[in-house]
BALUM-925097 format. One record per residue (C-alpha): x, y, z; residue in one letter; residue number from 1. Coordinates in nm, 3 decimals. Example, Ala and Ser with C-alpha at 12.3 -4.5 7.8 and 13.67 -1.06 7.14 Angstrom:
BEGIN
<<1.230,-0.450,0.780>,'A',1>;
<<1.367,-0.106,0.714>,'S',2>;
***
This chain:
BEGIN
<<-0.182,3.360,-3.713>,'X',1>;
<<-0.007,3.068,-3.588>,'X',2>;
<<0.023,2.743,-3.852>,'X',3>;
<<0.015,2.385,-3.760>,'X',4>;
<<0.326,2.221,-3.898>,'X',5>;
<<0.287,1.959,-4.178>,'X',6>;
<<0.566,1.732,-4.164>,'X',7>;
<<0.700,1.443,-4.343>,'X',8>;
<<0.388,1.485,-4.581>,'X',9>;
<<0.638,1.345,-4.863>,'X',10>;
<<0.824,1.066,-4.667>,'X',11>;
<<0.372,0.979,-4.490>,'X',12>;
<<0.298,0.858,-4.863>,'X',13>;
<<0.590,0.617,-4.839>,'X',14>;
<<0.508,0.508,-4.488>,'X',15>;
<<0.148,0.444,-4.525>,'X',16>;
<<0.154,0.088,-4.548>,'X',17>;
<<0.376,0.037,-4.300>,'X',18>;
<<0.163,0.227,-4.047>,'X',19>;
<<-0.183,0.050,-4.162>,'X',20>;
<<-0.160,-0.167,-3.914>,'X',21>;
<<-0.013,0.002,-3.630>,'X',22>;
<<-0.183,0.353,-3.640>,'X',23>;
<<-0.413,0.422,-3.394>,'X',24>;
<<-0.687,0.705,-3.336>,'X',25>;
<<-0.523,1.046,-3.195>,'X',26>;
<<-0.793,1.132,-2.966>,'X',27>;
<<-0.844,0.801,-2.759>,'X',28>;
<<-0.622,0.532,-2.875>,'X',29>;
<<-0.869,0.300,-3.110>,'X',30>;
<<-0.710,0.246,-3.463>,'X',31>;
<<-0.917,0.404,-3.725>,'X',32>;
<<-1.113,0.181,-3.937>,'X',33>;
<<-1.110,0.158,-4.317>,'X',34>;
<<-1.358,0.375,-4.537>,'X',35>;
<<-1.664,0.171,-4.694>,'X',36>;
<<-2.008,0.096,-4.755>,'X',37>;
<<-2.161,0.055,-4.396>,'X',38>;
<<-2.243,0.268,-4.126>,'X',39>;
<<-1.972,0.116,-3.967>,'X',40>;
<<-1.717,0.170,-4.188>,'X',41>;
<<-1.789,0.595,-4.250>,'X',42>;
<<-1.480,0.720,-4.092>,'X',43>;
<<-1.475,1.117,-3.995>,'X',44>;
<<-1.106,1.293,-3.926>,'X',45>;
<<-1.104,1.594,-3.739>,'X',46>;
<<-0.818,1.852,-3.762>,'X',47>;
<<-0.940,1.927,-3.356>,'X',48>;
<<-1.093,1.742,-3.075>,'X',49>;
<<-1.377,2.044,-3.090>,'X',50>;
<<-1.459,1.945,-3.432>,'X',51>;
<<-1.469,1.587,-3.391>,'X',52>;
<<-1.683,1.620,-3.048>,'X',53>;
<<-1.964,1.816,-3.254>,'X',54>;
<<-1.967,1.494,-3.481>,'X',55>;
<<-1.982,1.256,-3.196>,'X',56>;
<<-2.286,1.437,-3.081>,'X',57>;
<<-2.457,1.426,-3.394>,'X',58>;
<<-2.305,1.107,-3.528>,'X',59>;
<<-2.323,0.915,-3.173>,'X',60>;
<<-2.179,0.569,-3.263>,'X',61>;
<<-2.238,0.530,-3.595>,'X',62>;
<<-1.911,0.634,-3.779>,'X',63>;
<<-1.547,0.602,-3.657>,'X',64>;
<<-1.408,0.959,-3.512>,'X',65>;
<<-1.044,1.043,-3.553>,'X',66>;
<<-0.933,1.383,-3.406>,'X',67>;
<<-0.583,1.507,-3.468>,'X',68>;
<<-0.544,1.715,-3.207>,'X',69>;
<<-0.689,1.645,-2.838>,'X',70>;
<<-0.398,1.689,-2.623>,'X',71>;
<<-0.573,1.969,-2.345>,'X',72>;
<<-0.212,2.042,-2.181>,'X',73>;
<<-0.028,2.133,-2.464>,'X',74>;
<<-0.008,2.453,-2.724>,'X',75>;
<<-0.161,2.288,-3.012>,'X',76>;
<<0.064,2.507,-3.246>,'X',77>;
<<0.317,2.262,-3.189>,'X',78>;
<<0.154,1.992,-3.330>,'X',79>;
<<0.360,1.859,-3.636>,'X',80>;
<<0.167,1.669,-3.843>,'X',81>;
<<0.312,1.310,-3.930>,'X',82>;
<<0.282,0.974,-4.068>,'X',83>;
<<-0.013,0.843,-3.882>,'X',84>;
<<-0.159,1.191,-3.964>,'X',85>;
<<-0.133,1.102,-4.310>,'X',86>;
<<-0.264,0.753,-4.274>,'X',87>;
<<-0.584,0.901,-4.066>,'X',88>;
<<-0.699,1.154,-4.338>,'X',89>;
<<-0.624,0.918,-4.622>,'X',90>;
<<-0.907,0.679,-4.494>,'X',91>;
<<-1.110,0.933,-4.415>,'X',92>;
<<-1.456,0.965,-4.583>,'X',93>;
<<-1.539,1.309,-4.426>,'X',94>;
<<-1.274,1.594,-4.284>,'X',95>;
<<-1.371,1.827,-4.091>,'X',96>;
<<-1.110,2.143,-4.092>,'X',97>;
<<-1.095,2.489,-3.947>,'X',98>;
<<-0.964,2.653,-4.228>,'X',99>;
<<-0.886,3.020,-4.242>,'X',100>;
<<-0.480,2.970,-4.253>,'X',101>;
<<-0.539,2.740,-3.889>,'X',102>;
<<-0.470,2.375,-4.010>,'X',103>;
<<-0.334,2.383,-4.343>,'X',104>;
<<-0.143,2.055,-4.295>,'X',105>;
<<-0.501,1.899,-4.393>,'X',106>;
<<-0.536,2.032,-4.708>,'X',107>;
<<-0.206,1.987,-4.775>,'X',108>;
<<-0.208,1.583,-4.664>,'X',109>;
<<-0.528,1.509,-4.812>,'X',110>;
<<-0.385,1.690,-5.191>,'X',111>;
<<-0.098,1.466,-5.167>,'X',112>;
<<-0.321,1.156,-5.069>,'X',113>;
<<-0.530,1.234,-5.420>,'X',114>;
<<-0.822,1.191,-5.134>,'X',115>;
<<-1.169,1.180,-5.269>,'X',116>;
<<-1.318,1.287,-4.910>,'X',117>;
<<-1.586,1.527,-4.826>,'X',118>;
<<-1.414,1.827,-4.645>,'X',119>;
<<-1.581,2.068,-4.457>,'X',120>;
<<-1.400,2.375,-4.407>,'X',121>;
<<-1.547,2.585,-4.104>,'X',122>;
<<-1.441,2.920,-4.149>,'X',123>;
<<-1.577,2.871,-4.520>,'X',124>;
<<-1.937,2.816,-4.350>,'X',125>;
<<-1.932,3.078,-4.109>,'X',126>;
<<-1.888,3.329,-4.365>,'X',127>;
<<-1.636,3.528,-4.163>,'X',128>;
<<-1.398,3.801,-4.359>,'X',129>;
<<-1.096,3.999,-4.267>,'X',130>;
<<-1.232,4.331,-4.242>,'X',131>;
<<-1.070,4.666,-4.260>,'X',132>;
<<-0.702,4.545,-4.332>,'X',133>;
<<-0.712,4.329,-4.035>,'X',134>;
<<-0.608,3.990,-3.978>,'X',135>;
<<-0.966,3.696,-3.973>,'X',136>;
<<-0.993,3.597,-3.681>,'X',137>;
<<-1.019,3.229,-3.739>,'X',138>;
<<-1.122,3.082,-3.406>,'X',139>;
<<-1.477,3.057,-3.553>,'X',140>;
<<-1.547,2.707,-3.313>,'X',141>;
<<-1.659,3.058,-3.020>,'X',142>;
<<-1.870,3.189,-3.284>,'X',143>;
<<-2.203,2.990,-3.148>,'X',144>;
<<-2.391,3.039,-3.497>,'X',145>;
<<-2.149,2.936,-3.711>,'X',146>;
<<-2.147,2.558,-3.506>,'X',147>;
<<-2.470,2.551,-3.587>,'X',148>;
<<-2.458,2.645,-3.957>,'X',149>;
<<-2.153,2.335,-3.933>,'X',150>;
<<-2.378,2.144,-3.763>,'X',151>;
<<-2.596,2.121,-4.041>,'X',152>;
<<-2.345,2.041,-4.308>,'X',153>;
<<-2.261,1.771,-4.115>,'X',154>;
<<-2.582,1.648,-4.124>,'X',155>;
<<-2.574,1.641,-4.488>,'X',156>;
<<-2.275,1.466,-4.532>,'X',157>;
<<-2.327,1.196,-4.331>,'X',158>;
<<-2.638,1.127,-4.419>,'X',159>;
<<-2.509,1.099,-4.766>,'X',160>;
<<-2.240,0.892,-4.638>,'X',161>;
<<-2.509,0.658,-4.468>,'X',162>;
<<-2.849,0.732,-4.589>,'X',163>;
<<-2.987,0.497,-4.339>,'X',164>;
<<-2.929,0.672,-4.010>,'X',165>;
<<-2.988,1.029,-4.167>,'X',166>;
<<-3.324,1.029,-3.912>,'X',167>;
<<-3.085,0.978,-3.633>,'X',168>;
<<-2.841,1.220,-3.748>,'X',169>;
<<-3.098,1.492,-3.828>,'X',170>;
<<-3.236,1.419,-3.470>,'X',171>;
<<-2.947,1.449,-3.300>,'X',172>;
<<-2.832,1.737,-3.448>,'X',173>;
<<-3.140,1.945,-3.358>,'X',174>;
<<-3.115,1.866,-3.008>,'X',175>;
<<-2.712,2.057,-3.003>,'X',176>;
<<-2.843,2.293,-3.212>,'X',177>;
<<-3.117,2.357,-2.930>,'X',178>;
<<-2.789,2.346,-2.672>,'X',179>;
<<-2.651,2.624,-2.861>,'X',180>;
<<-2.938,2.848,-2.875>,'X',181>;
<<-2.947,2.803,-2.461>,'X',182>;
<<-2.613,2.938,-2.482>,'X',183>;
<<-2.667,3.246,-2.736>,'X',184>;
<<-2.930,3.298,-2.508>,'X',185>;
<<-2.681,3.365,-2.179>,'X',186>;
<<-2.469,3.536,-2.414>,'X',187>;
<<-2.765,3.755,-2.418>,'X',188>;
<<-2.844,3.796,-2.125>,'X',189>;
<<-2.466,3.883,-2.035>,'X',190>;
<<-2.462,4.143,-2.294>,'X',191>;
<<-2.833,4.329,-2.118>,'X',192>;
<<-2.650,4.361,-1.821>,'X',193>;
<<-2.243,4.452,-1.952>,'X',194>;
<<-2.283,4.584,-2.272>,'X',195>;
<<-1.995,4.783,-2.327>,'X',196>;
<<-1.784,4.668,-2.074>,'X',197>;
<<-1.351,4.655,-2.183>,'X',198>;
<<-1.182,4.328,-2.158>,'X',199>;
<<-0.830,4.235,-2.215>,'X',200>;
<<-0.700,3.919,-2.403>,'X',201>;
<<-0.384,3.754,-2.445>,'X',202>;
<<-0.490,3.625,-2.809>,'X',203>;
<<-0.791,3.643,-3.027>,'X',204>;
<<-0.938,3.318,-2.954>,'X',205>;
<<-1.217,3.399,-2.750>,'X',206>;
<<-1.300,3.736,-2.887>,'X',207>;
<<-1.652,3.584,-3.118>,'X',208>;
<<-1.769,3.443,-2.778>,'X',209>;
<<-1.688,3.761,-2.595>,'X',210>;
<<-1.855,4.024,-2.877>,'X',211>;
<<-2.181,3.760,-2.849>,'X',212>;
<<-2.165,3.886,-2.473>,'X',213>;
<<-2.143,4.259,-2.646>,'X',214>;
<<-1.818,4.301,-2.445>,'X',215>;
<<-1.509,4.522,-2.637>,'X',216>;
<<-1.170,4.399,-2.631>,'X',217>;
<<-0.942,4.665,-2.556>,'X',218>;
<<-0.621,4.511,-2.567>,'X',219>;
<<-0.361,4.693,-2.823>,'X',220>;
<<-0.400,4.493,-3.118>,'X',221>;
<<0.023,4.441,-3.154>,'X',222>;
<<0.020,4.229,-2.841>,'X',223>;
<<-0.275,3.985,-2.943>,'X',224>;
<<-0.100,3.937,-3.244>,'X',225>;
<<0.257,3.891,-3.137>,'X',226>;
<<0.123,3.639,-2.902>,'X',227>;
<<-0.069,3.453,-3.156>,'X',228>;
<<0.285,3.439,-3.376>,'X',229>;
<<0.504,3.374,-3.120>,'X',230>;
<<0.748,3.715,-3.159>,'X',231>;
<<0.833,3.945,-2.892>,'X',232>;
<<0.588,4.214,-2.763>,'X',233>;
<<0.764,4.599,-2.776>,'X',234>;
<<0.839,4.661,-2.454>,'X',235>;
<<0.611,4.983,-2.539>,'X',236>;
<<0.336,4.752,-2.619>,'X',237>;
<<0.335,4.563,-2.308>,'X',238>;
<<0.319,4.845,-2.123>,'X',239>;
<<-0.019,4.980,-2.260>,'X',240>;
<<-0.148,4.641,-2.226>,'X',241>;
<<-0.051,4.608,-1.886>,'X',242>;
<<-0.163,4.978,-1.846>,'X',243>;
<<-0.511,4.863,-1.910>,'X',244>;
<<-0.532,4.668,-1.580>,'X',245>;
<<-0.380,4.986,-1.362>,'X',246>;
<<-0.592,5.213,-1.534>,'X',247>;
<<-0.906,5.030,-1.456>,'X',248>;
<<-0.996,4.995,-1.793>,'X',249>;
<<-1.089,4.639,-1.838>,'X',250>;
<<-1.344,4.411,-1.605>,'X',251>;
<<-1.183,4.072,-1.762>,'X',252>;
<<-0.880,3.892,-1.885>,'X',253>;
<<-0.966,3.615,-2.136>,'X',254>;
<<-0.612,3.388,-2.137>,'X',255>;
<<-0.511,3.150,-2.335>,'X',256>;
<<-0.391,2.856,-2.127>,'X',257>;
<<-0.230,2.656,-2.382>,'X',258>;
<<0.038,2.919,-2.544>,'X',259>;
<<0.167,3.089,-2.208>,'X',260>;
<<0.456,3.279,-2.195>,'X',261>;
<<0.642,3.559,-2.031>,'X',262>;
<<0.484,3.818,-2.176>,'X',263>;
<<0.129,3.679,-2.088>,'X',264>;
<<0.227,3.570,-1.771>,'X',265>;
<<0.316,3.934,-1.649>,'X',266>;
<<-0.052,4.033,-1.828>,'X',267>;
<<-0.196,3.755,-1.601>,'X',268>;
<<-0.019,3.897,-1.273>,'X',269>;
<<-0.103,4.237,-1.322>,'X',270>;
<<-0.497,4.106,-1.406>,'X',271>;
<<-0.465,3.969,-1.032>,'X',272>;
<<-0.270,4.255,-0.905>,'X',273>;
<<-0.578,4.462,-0.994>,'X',274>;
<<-0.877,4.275,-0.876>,'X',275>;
<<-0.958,4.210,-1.265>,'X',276>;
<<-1.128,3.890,-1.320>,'X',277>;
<<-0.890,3.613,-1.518>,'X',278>;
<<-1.142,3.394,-1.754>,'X',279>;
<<-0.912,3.095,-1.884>,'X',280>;
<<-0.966,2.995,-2.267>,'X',281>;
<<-0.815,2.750,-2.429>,'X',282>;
<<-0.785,2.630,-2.818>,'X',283>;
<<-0.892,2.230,-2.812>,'X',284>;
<<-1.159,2.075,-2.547>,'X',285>;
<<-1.070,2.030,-2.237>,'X',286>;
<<-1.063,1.698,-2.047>,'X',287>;
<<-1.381,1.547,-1.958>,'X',288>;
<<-1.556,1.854,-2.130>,'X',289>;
<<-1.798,1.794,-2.463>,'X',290>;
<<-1.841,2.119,-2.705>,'X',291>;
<<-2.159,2.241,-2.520>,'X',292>;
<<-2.026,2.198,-2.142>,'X',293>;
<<-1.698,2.354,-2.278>,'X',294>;
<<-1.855,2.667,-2.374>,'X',295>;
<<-2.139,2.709,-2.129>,'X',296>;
<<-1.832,2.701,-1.900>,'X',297>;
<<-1.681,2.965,-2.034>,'X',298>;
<<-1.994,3.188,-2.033>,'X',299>;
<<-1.994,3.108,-1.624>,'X',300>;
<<-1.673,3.215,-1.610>,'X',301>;
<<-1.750,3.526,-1.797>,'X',302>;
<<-2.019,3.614,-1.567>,'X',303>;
<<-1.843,3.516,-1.251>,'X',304>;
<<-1.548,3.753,-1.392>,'X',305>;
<<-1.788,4.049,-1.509>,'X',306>;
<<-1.949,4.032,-1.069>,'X',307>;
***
């Protein structure tokens, strides 16, 4: 797996005066506002835009929502933490990681901080394990349960945070947890009719989302992961993988839009060369999109790919 890189965490602790006043919220621009006692003042820092949408939707307006990474058109594995990074998860009251090796630079910032913030790790929740001597599979934000297990934690913690809206937040959270189960439920409903069915993938972000939909990824696992660290594919490699499109063996390609390369891109041709449908994936939300229209998308496109 690809890391996030923490920078200047050493030379953020000197800086974070200096920045109080200037820093302002990664995802849309409003400076985040100082932990306290009010509703007002609960501040939430997300390590991803995905993370800090499933708080909006629970939280609505009632705490201040910082999420680190938002930026749709760019490979979010070159994201290097920083100062305001720093600044952000000091004040924060509750953090909301990914965990699983994904964002380390948030433990790491939030150790040297001393922070005293509630920190919900989401691979912790989902209960996911490296099995067989592979690699976890971290991407647990396709894994449609384990939001909802999150979803509840969340719950928790704000409500502790700000016992007085804990009715709103419970209510909130039942109606996207009730989103969710609309979308396990196409994921069912694409598994009755392609259970079985081979798809390809450039990496393994996708692949919770896709097993939901009892599809099989059938891509040679040495590409997935060369892609995922950034190393060259054996030219041996790339040919079975691209072998899977001639041969007919696959109905779908699920790329990853936002870590595109040569390698991928000749995957993605020979998809098209083939008639294979191409289902685009991508890592953070994209614009306009909220968690639940994000991922009901990508079931459409699944369907749409699968005929």
């Amino acid at each position: 797996m690809r890391h996030y890189r923490a920078g200047l965490v050493g030379a953020a602790l000197l800086s974070i005066g200096l920045l109080a006043s200037a820093c302002g919220n990664s995802a849309d621009g409003a400076a985040p506002e100082p932990a306290g006692t009010t509703a007002e003042d609960v501040s939430v820092v997300a390590s991803t835009n995905v993370y800090g949408d499933i708080v909006r939707q629970i939280a609505g307006d009632k705490v201040t929502i910082t999420s680190i990474i938002s930026d749709p058109a760019a490979d979010p594995h070159s994201y290097e933490a920083n100062t305001r990074t720093q600044l952000e998860l000091s004040q924060a009251d509750l953090v909301i990681e990914n965990g699983g090796g994904y964002d380390d630079f948030v433990d790491t910032m939030l150790k040297a901080a001393n922070s005293d913030a509630k920190v919900l790790n989401a691979v912790d929740l989902s209960g996911k394990k490296a099995t067989g001597g592979a690699e976890l599979n971290e991407h647990v934000w396709y894994d449609l349960p384990s939001m909802s297990t999150l979803a509840d934690q969340i719950v928790g913690a704000l409500s502790t945070a700000d016992p007085g809206d804990a009715t709103t937040f419970t209510a909130n959270a039942a109606t996207f947890k009730q989103k969710l189960q609309d979308l396990e439920k196409t994921a069912t409903e694409v598994k009755s009719a392609h259970s079985g069915a081979g798809v390809a993938i450039t990496e393994p972000v996708p692949l919770y989302l896709l097993a939901a939909c009892g599809l099989v990824n059938k891509t040679p696992g040495e590409f997935s992961e060369a892609i995922e660290e950034g190393t060259d594919v054996p030219a041996s490699v790339l040919n079975e993988t691209l072998g899977l499109f001639t041969g007919k063996q696959v109905k779908l390609l699920a790329y990853n839009e936002q870590t595109a390369g040569p390698e991928t891109e000749k995957v993605l041709q020979a998809a098209k060369d083939n008639q294979v449908g191409v289902v685009p994936v991508t890592e953070t939300l994209p614009a306009g999109k909220d968690y639940v229209a994000w991922m009901s998308g990508n079931l459409a496109a699944i369907k749409t790919a699968l005929g």
